[in-house]
VOMI-761312 format. One record per residue (C-alpha): residue number from 1; x, y, z. Coordinates in Angstrom, 1 decimal. Layout:
// VOMI-761312
+-----+--------+--------+--------+
!   n !      X !      Y !      Z !
+-----+--------+--------+--------+
! NUM !      X !      Y !      Z !
...
+-----+--------+--------+--------+
// end
This chain:
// VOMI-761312
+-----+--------+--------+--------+
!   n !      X !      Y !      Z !
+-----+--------+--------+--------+
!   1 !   32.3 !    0.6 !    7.8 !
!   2 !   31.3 !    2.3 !    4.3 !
!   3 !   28.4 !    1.9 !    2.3 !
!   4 !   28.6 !    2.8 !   -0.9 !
!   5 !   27.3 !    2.1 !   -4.8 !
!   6 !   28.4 !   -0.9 !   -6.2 !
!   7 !   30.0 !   -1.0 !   -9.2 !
!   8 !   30.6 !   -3.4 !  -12.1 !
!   9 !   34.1 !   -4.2 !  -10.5 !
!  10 !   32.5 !   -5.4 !   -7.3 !
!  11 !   30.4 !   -8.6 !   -9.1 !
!  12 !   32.9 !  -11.5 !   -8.1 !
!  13 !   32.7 !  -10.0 !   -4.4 !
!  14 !   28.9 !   -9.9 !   -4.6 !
!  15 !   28.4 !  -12.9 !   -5.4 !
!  16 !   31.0 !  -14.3 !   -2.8 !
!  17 !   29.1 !  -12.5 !    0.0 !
!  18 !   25.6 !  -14.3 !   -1.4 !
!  19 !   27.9 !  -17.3 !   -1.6 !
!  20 !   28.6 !  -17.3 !    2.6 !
!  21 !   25.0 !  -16.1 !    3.5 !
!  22 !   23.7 !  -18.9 !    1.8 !
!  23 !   26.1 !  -20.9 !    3.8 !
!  24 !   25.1 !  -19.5 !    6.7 !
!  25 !   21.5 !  -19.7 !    6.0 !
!  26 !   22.0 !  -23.7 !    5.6 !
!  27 !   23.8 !  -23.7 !    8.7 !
!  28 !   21.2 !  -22.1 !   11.0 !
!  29 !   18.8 !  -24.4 !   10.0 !
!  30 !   17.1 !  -22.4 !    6.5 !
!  31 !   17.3 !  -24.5 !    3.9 !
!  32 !   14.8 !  -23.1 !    1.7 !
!  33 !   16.0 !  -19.5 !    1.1 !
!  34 !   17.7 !  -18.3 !   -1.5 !
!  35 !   17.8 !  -21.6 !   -3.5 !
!  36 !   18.6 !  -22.5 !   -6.9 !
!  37 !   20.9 !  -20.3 !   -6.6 !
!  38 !   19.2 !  -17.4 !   -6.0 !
!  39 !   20.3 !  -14.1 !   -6.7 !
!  40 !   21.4 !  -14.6 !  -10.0 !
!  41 !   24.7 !  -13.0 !  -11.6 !
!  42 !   22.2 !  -11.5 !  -13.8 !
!  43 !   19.9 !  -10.0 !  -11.1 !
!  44 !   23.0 !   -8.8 !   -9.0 !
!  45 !   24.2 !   -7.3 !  -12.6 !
!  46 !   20.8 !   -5.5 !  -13.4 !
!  47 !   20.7 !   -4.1 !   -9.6 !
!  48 !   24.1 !   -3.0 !  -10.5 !
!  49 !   23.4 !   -1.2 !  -13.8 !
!  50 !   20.3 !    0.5 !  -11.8 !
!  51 !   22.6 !    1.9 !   -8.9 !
!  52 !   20.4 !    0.0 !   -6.8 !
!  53 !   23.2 !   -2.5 !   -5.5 !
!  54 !   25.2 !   -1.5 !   -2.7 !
!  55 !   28.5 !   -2.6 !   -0.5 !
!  56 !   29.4 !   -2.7 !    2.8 !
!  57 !   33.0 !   -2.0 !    3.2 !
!  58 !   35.3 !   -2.9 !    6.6 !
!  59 !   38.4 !   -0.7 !    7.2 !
!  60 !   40.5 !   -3.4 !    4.8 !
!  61 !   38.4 !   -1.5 !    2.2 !
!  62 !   36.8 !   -5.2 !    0.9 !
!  63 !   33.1 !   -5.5 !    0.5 !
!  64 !   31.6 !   -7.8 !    3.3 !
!  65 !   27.9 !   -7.1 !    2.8 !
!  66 !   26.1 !   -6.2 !   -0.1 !
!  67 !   22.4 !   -5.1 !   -0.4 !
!  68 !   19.9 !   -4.0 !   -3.1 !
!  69 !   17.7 !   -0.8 !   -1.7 !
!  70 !   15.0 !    1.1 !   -4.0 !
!  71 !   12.8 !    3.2 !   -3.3 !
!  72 !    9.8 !    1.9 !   -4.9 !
!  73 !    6.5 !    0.0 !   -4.9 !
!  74 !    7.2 !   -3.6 !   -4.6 !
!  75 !    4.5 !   -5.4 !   -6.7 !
!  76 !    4.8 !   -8.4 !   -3.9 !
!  77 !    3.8 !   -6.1 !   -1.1 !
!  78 !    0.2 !   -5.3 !   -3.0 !
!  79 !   -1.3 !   -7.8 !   -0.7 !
!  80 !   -0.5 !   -8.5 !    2.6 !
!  81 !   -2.3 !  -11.3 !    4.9 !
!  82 !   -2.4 !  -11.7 !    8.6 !
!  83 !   -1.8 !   -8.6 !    9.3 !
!  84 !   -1.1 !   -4.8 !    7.4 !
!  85 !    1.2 !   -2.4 !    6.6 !
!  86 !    1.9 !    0.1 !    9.0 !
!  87 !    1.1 !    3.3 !    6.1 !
!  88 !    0.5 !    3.5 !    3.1 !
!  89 !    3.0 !    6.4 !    2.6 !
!  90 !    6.0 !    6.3 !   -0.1 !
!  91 !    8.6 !    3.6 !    1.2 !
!  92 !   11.8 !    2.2 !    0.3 !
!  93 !   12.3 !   -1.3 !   -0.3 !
!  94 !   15.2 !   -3.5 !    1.1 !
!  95 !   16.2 !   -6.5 !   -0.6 !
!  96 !   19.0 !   -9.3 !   -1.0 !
!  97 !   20.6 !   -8.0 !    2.3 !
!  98 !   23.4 !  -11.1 !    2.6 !
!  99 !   27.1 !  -10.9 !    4.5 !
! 100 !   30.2 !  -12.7 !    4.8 !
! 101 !   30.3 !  -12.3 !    8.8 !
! 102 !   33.5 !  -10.6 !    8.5 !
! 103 !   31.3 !   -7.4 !    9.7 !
! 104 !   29.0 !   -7.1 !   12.4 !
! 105 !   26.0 !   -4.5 !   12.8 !
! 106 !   25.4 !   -4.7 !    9.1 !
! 107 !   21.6 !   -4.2 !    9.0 !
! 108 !   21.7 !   -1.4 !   11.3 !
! 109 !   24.3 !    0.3 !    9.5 !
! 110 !   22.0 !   -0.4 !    6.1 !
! 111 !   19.1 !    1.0 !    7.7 !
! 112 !   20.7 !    3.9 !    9.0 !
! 113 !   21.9 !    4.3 !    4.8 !
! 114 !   18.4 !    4.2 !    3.9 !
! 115 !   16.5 !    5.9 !    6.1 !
! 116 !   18.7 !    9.0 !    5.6 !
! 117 !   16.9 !    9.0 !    1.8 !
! 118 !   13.5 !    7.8 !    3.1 !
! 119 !   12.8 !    7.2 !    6.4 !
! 120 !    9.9 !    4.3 !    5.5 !
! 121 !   11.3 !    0.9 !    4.8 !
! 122 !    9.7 !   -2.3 !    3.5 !
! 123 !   11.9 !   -5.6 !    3.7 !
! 124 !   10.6 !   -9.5 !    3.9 !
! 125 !   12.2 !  -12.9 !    4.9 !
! 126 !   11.7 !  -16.5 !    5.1 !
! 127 !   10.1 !  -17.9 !    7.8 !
! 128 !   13.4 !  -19.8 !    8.6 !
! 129 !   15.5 !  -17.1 !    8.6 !
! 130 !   15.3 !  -16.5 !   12.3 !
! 131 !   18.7 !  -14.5 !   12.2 !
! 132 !   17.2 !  -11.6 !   10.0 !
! 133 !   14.0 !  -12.0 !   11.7 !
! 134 !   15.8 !  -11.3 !   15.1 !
! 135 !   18.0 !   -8.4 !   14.0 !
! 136 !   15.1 !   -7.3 !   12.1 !
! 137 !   13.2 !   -6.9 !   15.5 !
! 138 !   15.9 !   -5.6 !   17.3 !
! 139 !   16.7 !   -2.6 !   14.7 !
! 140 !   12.9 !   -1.8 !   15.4 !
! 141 !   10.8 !   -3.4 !   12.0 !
! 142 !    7.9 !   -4.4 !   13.2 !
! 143 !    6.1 !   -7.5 !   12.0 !
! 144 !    3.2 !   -6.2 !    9.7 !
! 145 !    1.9 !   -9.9 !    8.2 !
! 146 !    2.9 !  -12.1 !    4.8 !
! 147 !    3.3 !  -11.2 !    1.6 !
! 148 !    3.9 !  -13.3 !   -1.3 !
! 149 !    6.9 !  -13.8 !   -4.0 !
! 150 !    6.5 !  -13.7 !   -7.5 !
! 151 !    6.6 !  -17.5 !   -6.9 !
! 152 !    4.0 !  -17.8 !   -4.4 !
! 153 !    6.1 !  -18.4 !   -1.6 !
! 154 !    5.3 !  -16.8 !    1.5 !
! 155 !    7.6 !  -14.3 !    3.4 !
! 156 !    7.2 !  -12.2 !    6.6 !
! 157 !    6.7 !   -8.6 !    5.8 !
! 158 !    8.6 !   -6.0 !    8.2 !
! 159 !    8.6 !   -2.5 !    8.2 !
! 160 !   10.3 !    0.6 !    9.9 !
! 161 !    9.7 !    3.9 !   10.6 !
! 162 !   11.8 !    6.2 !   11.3 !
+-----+--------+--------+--------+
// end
């Protein structure tokens, strides 16, 4: 498995990947994640142009996975409810994690990524998404509360510390 930059190149795979997570997401019983279809050519492009975007590569040398990692202050994780944050030390943020399920042990392998540049990392989900939410917990995030999208739709905060 490589991780590495995406490039310009790599947008039709992106958004193939996005296309089977949200299949998958339907599948497990989320229906409400990444609607409308959400992320957007144009997000995915401006992640892109930011060198924020990144692929996961298998050994056929195709991306499979594909995640957006910053490390930044998310406006959305200002507030958090039932809960808090673990810190409030500089952290890196996680976002738009999706796969094909052509790779397994893709979330460790992107936390292992990003905690080698900062080892304090953010990352939400949907309720429904009890498949992130399990691997979440199993790569050691603990569940720190809800935070809010730009929407106002509610998402269950995680963070790691390495």
């Amino acid at each position: 498995m490589i991780i590495r930059v995406a490039e310009t190149a790599d947008l039709d795979d992106i958004m193939r990947i996005y296309d089977k997570a949200r299949e998958t997401m339907r599948a497990s019983g989320n229906r409400s994640q990444w609607i409308n279809g959400y992320p957007a050519r144009e997000m995915v492009e401006g992640d892109i142009a930011r060198r924020e975007s990144y692929v996961v590569e298998g050994d056929d040398g195709v991306p499979h996975a594909v995640f957006m990692f910053a490390v930044e202050e998310d406006p959305t994780y200002a507030r958090i409810e039932d809960g808090a944050w673990l810190d409030d030390e500089p952290y890196g943020v996680i976002h738009r994690i999706g796969s094909d399920g052509e790779l397994r042990g893709v979330v460790p392998a992107a936390l292992a990524y990003c905690t080698a540049v900062i080892g304090n990392i953010r990352i939400d989900t949907h309720a429904d998404n009890t498949i992130m939410r399990h691997v979440l917990e199993k790569c050691g995030f603990a569940h720190c509360g809800t935070i809010y999208c730009h929407d106002g739709s509610p998402r269950v905060a995680y963070q790691f510390r390495a």
